[in-house]
C-alpha positions as CSV (number, residue, x, y, z in Angstrom):
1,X,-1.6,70.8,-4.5
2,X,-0.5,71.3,-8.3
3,X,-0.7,68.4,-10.9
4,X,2.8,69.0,-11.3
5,X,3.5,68.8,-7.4
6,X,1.5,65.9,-6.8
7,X,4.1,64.2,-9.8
8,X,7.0,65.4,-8.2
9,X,5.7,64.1,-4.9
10,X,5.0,60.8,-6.4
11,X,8.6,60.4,-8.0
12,X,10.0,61.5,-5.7
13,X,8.1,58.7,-3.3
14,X,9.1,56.1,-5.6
15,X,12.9,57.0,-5.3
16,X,12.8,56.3,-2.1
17,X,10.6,53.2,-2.2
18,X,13.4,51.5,-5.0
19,X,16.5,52.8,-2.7
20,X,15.2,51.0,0.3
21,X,14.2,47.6,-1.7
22,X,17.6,47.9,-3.5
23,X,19.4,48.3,-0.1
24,X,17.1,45.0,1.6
25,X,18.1,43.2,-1.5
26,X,21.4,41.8,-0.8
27,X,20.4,40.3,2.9
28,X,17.4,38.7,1.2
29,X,20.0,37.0,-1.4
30,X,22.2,35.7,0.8
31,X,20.0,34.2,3.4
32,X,20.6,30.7,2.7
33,X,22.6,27.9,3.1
34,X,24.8,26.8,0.5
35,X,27.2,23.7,0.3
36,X,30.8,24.4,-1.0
37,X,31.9,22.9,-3.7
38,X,28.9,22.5,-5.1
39,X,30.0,19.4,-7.6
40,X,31.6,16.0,-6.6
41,X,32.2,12.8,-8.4
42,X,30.7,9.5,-7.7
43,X,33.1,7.5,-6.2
44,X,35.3,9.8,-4.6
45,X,35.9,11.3,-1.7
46,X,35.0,15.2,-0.9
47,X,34.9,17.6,1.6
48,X,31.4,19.5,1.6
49,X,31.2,23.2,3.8
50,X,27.9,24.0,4.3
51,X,27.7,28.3,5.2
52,X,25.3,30.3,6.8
53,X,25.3,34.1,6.8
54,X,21.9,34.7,8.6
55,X,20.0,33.4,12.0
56,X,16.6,33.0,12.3
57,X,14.8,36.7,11.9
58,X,17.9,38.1,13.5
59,X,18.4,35.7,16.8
60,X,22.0,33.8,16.9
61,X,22.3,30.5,15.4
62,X,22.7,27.9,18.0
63,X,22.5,24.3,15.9
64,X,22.1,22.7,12.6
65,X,20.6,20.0,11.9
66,X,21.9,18.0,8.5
67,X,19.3,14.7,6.8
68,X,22.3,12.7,5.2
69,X,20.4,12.0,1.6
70,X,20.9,8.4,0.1
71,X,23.8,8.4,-2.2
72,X,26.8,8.6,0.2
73,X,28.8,5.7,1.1
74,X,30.5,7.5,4.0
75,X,30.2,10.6,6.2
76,X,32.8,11.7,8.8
77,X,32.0,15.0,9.9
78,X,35.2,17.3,10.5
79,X,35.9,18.1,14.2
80,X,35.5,21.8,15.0
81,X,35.8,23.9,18.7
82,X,33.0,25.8,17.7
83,X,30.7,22.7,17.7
84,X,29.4,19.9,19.8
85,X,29.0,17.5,17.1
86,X,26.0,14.6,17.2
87,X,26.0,11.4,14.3
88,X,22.7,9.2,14.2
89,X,23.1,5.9,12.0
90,X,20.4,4.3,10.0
91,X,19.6,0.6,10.2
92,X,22.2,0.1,7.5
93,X,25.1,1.2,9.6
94,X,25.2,4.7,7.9
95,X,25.2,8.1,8.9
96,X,22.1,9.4,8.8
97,X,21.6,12.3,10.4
98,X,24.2,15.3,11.7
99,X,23.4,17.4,14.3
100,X,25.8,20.3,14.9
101,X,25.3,22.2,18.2
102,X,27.1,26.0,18.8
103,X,29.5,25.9,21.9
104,X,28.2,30.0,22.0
105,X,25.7,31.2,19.8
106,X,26.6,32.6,16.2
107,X,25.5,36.4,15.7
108,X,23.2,37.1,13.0
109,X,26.0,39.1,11.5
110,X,28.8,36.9,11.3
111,X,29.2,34.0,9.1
112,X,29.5,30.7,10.4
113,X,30.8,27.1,8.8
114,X,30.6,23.5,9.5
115,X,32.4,20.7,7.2
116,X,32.1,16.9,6.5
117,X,33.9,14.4,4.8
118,X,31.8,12.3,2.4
119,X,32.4,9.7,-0.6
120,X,30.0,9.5,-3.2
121,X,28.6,6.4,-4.1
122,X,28.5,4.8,-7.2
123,X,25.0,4.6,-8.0
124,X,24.4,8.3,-6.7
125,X,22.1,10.3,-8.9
126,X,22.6,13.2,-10.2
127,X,21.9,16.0,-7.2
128,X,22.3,15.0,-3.5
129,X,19.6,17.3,-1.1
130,X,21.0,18.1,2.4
131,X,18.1,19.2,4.2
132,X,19.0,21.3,6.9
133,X,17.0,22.7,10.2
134,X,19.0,25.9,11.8
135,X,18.1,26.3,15.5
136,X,18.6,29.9,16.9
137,X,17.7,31.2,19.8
138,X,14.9,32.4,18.9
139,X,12.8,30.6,16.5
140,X,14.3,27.7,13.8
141,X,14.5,28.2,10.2
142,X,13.6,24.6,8.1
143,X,16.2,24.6,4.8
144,X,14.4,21.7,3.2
145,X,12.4,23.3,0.0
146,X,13.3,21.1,-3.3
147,X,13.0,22.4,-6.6
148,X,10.6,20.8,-8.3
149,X,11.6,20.1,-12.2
150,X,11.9,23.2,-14.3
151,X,11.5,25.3,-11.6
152,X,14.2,27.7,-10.6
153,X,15.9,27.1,-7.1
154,X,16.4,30.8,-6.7
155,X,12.6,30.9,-6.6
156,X,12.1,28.8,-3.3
157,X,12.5,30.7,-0.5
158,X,14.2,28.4,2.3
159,X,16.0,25.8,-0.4
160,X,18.2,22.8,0.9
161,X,21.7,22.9,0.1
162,X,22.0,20.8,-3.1
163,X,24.9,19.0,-4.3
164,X,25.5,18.1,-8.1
165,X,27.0,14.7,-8.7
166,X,29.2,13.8,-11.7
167,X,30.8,10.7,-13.2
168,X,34.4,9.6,-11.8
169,X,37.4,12.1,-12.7
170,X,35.3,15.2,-13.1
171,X,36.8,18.5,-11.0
172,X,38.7,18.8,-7.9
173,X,36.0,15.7,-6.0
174,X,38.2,13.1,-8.0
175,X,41.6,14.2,-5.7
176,X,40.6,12.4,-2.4
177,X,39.7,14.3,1.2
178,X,43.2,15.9,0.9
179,X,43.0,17.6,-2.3
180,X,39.3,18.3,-1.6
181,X,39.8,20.0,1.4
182,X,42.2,22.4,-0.7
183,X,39.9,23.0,-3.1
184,X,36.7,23.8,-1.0
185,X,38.8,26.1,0.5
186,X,39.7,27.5,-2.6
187,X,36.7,27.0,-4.2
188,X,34.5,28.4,-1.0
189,X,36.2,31.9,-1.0
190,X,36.0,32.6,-4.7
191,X,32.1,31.4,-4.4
192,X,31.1,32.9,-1.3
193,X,32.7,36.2,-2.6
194,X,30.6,36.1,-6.0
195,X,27.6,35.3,-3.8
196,X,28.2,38.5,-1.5
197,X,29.5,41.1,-4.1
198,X,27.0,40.1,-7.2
199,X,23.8,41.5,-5.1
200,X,25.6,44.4,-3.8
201,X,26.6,45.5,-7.5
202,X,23.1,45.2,-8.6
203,X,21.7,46.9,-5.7
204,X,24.2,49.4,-6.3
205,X,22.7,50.1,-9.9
206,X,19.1,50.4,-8.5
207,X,19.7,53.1,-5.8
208,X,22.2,54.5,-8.1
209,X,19.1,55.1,-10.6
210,X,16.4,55.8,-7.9
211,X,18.6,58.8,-6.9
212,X,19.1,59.7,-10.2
213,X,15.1,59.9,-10.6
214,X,15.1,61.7,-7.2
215,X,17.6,64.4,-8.4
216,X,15.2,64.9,-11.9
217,X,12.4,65.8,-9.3
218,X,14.1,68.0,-7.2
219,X,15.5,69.8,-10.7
220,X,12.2,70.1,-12.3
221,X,11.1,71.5,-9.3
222,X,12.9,74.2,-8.7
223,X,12.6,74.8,-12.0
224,X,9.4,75.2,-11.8
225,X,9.8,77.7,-8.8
């Protein structure tokens, strides 16, 4: 084989290397689970959705277990047909523990929700950490990785939902469960879309330039014919 051919060959192997890590991209950026909205105030009252888009390697998601982290002066999780839902109290009368168990199994394809209503205390800090176990069933999936400080979250790779806590009046966490339900609502669909479409777009540009470096080949090829 040519110098030239064994280039070409090499290019042309790389393409298709970059178009297949471009197109695995987007399910390995989305394969958390995030909490929606992702700010409240101390002092108020908010409804948190916590969102899954994957199972465990591909089996169906068939629980979650949430750690209730210190900070919260009140949980009432919201009450959902898809779930059978379990509340373990702490020695101080507080939720402590939220176990939510599918009534049928979630497919790895489809996304699946569970809401609580919480109030923030007033001597929160400044990020509240929902660790989070997702049964499936096949295997479990342990969402409890913390950043630790300076790092980046996006570095861990199974990260607990995190909350960011602010002083009194800040954002939509101020209005009460009412307004917050809106707003997570609200809030949840413009997030969850920026989550989904953002690696898609940059995948996008990556297979868009590993064709173009497969097209170069195949021209300088031929051209070479």
């Amino acid at each position: 084989m040519s110098t030239s051919s064994t280039r070409i060959t090499r290019i042309v192997t790389g393409a298709l290397l970059g178009t297949g890590l471009a197109l695995a991209a987007p399910l390995a950026a989305s394969a958390h689970i995030g909490v929606s909205p992702e700010e409240a105030s101390r002092g108020a009252s908010s409804v948190l959705t916590f969102a899954f888009t994957h199972g465990c390697d591909h089996s169906p998601t068939t629980g979650l277990r949430f750690e209730m982290p210190e900070g919260l002066a009140s949980v009432s999780p919201t009450a959902d047909a898809n779930w059978d839902i379990a509340i373990e109290r702490g020695d101080n009368g507080l939720v402590s523990v939220v176990t939510y168990t599918a009534l049928a199994p979630i497919p790895d394809e489809l996304r699946g929700a569970v809401s609580m209503a919480v109030r923030i205390a007033e001597d929160a800090p400044d990020t509240l950490a929902f660790p989070v176990v997702q049964t499936c069933a096949d295997g479990t999936a342990e969402w409890t990785e913390l950043a630790a400080e300076g790092q980046d979250p996006h570095d861990l790779d199974a990260p607990a939902p995190v909350l960011a806590v602010a002083d009194g009046g800040s954002g939509h966490a101020a209005h009460g469960d009412r307004g917050s339900a809106h707003g997570t609502g609200e809030h949840a669909s413009e997030s969850d879309a920026a989550a989904s479409v953002l690696p898609w777009i940059l995948s996008g540009t990556a297979l868009a330039v590993s064709l173009a470096a497969l097209g170069t080949a195949l021209r300088a090829r031929r051209s070479r014919v």
